[in-house]
FITIPA-499088 format. One record per residue (C-alpha): residue number from 1; x, y, z. Coordinates in Angstrom, 2 decimals, always signed. Layout:
<nodes>
+-----+---------+---------+---------+
! num !      xx !      yy !      zz !
+-----+---------+---------+---------+
! NUM !       X !       Y !       Z !
...
+-----+---------+---------+---------+
</nodes>
This chain:
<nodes>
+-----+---------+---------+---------+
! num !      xx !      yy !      zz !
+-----+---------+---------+---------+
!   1 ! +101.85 !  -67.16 !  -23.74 !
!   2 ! +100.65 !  -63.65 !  -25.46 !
!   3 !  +97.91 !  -63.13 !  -27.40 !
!   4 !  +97.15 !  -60.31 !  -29.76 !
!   5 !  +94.23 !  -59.62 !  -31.08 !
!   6 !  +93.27 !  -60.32 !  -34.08 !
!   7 !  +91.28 !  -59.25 !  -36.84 !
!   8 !  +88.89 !  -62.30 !  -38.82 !
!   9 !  +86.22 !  -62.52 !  -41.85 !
!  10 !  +83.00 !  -64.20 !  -40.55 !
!  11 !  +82.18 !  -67.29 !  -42.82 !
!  12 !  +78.27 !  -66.15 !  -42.87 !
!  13 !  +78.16 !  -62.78 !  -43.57 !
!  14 !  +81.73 !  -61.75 !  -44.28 !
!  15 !  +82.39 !  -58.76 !  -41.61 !
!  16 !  +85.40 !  -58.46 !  -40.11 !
!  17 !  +85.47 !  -59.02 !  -36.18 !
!  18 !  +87.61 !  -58.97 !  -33.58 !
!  19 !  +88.99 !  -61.92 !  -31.94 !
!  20 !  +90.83 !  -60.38 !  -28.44 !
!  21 !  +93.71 !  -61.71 !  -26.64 !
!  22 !  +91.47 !  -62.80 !  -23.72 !
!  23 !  +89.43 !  -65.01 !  -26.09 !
!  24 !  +92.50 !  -66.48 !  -27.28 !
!  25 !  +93.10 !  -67.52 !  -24.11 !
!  26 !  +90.15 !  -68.53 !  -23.21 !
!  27 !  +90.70 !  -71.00 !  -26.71 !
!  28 !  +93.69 !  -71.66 !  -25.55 !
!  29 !  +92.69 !  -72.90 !  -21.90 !
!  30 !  +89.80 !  -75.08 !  -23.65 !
!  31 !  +92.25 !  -76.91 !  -25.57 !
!  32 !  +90.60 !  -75.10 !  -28.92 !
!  33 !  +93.14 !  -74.90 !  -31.71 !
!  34 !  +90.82 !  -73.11 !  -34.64 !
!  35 !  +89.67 !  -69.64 !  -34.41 !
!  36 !  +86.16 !  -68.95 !  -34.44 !
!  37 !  +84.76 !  -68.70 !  -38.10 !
!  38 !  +81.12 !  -66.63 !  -37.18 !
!  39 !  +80.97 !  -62.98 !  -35.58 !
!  40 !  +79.23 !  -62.99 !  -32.05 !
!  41 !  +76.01 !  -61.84 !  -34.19 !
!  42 !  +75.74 !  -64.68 !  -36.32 !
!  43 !  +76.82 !  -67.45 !  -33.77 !
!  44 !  +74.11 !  -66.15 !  -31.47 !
!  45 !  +71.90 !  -66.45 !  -34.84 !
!  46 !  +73.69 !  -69.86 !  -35.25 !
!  47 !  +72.51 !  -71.18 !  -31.73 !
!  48 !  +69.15 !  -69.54 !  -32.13 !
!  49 !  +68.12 !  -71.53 !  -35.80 !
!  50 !  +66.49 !  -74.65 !  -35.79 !
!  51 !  +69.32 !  -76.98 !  -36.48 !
!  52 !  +69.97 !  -76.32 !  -32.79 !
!  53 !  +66.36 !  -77.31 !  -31.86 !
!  54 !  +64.57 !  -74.43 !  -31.74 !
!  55 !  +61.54 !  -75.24 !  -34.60 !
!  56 !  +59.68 !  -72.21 !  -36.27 !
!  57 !  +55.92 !  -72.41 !  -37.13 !
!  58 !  +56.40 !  -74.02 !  -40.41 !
!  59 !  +59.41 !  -76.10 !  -39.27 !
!  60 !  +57.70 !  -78.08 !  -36.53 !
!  61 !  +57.38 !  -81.89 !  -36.07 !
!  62 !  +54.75 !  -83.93 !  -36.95 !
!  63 !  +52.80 !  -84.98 !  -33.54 !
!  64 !  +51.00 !  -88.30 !  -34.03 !
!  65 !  +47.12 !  -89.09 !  -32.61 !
!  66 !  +47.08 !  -91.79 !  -29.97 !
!  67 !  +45.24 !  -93.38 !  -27.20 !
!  68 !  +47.11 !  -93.96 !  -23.93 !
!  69 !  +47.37 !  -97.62 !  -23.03 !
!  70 !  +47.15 !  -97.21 !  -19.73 !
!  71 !  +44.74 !  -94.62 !  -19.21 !
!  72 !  +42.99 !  -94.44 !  -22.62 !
!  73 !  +42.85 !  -90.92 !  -23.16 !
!  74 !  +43.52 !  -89.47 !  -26.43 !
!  75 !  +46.96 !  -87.60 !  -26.67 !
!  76 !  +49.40 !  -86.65 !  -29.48 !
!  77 !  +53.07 !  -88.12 !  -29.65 !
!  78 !  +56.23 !  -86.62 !  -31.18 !
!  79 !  +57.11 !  -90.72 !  -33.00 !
!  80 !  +54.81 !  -92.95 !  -35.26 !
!  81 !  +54.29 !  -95.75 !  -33.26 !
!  82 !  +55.21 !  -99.01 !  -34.60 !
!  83 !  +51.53 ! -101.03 !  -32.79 !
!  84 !  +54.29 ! -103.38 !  -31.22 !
!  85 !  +54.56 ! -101.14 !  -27.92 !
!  86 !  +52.24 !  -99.41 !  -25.26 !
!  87 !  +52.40 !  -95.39 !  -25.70 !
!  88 !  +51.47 !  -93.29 !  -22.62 !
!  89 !  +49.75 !  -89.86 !  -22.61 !
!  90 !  +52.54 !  -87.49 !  -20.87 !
!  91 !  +51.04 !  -88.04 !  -17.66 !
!  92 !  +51.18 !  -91.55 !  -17.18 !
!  93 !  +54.31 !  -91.56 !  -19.02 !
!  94 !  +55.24 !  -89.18 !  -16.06 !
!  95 !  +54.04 !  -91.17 !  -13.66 !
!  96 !  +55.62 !  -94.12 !  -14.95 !
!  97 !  +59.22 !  -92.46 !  -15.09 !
!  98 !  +58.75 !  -91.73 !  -11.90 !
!  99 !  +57.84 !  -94.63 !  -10.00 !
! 100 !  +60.63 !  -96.21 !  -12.14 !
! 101 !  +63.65 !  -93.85 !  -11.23 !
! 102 !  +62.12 !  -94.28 !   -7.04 !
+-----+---------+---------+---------+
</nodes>
């Protein structure tokens, strides 16, 4: 088949870009039926914003204080823990997950 490319509005910040032939086939070879709705710019910016996991400053998770059951060192946690299970300090987690997947 034979693309042509085309010319499309981005959805965020309403620029026209071009989508090229070889894209389109690239699309096409992915089984991808809809044409990209961002410019390369703001799907990079897309990727980059925290909904994809990367957290700013004021964005960031709460950490939780804990002792480590099995070593007793104090250490922070990224979950409240519910008093029902042990919670490891990342090293002994570590070294659990490790002797585990040996």
């Amino acid at each position: 088949m034979t693309y042509q490319d085309k010319i499309l509005q981005c959805a965020d910040c309403g620029y026209d870009f071009e989508f090229t032939s070889n894209e389109q086939a690239f699309y096409a070879s992915k089984g991808l039926t809809n044409h990209p709705k961002r410019c390369k710019s703001c799907r990079n910016a897309r990727k980059d914003s925290s909904r994809y996991g990367v957290r700013s400053e004021n964005n960031s998770r709460k950490m939780y204080d804990v002792v480590c059951s099995d070593c007793g060192a104090d250490a922070q946690v990224p979950f409240q823990p519910s008093g029902n299970r042990p919670v490891l300090c990342k090293n002994c987690y570590s070294n659990s997950y490790s002797r585990r997947s040996a």
